[in-house]
C-alpha positions as CSV (number, residue, x, y, z in Angstrom):
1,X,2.7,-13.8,63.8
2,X,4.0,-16.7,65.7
3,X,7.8,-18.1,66.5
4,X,8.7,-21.2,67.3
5,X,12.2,-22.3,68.6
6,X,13.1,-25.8,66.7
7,X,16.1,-28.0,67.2
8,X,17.9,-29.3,63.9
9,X,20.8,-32.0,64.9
10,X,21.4,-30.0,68.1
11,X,21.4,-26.3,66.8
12,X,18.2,-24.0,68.1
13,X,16.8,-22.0,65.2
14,X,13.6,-19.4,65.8
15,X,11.1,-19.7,62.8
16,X,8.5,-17.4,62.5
17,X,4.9,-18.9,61.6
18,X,1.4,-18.0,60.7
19,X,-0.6,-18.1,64.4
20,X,-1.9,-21.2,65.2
21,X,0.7,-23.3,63.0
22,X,3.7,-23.5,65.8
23,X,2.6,-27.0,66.6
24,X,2.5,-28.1,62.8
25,X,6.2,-26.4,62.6
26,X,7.5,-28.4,65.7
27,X,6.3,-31.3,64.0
28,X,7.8,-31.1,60.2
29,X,11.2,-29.9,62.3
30,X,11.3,-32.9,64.3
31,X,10.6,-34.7,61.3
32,X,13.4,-32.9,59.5
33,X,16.1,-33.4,62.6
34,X,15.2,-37.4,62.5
35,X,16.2,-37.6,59.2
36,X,18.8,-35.9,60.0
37,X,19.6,-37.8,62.8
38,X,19.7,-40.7,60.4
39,X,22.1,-39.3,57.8
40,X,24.5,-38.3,60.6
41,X,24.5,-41.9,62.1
42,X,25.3,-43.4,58.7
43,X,28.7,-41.4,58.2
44,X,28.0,-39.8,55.0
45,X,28.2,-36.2,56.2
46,X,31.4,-34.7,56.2
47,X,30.0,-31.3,58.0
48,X,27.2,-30.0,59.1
49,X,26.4,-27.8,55.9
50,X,26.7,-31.3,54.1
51,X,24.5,-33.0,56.3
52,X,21.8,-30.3,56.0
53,X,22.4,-30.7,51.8
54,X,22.1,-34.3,52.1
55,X,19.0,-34.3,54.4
56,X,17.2,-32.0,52.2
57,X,18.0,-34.1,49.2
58,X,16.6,-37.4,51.0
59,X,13.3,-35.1,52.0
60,X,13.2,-34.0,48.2
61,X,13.0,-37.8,46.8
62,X,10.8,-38.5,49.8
63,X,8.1,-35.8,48.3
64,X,9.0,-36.7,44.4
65,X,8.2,-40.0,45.6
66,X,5.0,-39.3,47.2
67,X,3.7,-37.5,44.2
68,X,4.5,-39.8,41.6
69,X,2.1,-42.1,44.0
70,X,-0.4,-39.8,44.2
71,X,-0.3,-38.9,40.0
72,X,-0.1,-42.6,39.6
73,X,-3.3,-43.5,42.0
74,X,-5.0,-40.7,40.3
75,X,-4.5,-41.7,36.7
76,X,-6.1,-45.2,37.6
77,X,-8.9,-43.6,39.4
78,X,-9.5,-41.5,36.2
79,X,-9.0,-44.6,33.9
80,X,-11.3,-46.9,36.2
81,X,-14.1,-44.1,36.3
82,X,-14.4,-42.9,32.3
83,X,-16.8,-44.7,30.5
84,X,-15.0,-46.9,27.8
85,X,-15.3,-46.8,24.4
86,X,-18.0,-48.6,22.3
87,X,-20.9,-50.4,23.9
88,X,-21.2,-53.0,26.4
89,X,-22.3,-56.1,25.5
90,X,-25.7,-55.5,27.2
91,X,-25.9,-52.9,25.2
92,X,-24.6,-54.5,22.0
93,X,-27.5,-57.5,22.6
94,X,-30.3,-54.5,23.3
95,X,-29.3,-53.0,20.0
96,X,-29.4,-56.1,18.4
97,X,-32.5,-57.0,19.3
98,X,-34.1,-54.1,18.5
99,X,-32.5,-54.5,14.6
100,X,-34.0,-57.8,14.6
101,X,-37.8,-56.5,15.6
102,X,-37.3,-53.3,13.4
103,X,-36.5,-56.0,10.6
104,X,-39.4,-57.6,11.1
105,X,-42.0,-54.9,11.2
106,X,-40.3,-53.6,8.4
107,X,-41.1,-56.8,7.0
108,X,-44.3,-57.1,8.2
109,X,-45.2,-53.7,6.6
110,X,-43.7,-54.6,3.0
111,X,-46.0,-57.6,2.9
112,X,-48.6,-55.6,3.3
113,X,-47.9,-52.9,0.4
């Protein structure tokens, strides 16, 4: 098991990883403390504990966000790839066609009986 010591808006904290993933948690925390960074800059953190909530809360639309994109891009993907209903109108003439030289045999045969 790996740790990692990460700094959130100036406070060390040791997190304890899966091997191999300390450089993935250095990353997300130093993505965390920027955002952090930014809420504390803004003035709309009266403490630290508030600053943390708020944070979070930015991170949380951040994702909500992100995955109404993704179901959104999915659903046309799905949409653009299922065959629509009915017949295309290639199709539609092909059919057609072959009506009119079924008629016609059909015709063709009547006259004869």
């Amino acid at each position: 098991m790996g740790e990692v010591a990460v700094k959130l808006n100036g406070r060390t904290y040791d997190i304890a990883c899966d091997d191999g993933q300390e450089n993935r948690v250095r990353e997300l925390a130093a993505y965390v403390d920027n955002k952090a960074r930014d809420v504390a800059r803004s003035g709309a953190a009266q403490t630290e504990t508030h600053l943390m909530v708020l944070t979070s809360i930015i991170l949380s639309d951040e994702i909500v966000e992100l995955q109404r994109g993704i179901a959104d891009v999915q659903s046309r993907m799905q949409q653009k790839s299922s065959p629509k209903p009915g017949l295309s109108k290639e199709d539609e003439k092909a059919v057609a066609d072959m009506i009119t030289q079924l008629a016609k045999k059909i015709d063709a045969l009547a006259k004869k009986v």
